[in-house]
Structures are given as structure tokens and as C-alpha cells.
C-alpha positions in Angstrom: -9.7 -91.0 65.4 -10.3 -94.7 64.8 -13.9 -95.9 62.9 -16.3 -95.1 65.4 -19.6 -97.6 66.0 -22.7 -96.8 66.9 -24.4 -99.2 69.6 -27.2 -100.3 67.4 -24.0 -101.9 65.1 -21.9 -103.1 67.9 -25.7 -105.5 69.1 -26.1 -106.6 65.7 -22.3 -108.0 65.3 -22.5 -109.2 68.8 -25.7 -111.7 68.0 -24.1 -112.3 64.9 -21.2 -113.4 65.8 -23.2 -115.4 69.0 -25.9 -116.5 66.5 -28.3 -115.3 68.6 -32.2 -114.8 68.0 -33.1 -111.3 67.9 -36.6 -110.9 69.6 -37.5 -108.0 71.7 -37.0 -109.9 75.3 -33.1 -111.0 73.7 -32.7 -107.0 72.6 -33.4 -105.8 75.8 -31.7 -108.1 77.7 -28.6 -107.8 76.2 -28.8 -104.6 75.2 -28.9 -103.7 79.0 -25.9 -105.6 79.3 -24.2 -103.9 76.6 -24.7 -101.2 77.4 -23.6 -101.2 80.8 -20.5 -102.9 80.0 -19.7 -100.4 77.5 -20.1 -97.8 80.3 -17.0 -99.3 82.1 -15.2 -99.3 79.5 -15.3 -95.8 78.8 -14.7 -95.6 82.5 -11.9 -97.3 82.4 -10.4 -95.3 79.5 -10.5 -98.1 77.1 -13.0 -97.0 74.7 -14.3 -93.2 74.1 -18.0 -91.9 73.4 -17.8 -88.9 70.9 -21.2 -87.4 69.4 -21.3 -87.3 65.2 -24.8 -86.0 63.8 -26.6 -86.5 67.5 -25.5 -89.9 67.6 -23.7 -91.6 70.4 -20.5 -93.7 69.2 -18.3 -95.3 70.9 -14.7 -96.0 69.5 -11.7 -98.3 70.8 -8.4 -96.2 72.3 
């Protein structure tokens, strides 16, 4: 299995990377977002959500 990420990780890189302003509204917000697009891609069979120590990560194919 290839490093898997947790979502709280995967937010933080993305405003990182964006140099965005974490407040709660921007957390939210794109959280949502995330969130939802991370959905289709395990729908799409591009990434895979495994459980490790009741944690939700998410992992690229």
C-alpha cells in the first residue's frame, strides 16, 4: 500500500501550497469541497479509503 493521508493533512498542504488563510469560514468551505471531491475520486477508483487506528485515510491507486 502506498503512504496513506489523512484528510486533516491533505487541507493543510492544500492551503499551503495555495497560501491560503486558515480561519473557520475558509476550513469549512473548503473542507466541504474537499471532501466531496475526494468522494469521486474514490468513486472513480482513483484513490482508496482504508481505516488505520479509527482513522479515515485516503491513499492514491
Amino acid at each position: 500500500m502506498r503512504d496513506a493521508t489523512g484528510f486533516e493533512t491533505i487541507l493543510q498542504k492544500l492551503f499551503q501550497r495555495y497560501q491560503l488563510t486558515m480561519n473557520f469560514e475558509q476550513y469549512v468551505l473548503v473542507g466541504s469541497t474537499v471532501r466531496s471531491y475526494l468522494s469521486w475520486l474514490r468513486d472513480s477508483g482513483k484513490v482508496d479509503a482504508v481505516f488505520e487506528d479509527s482513522r479515515l485515510l485516503w491513499t492514491a491507486k
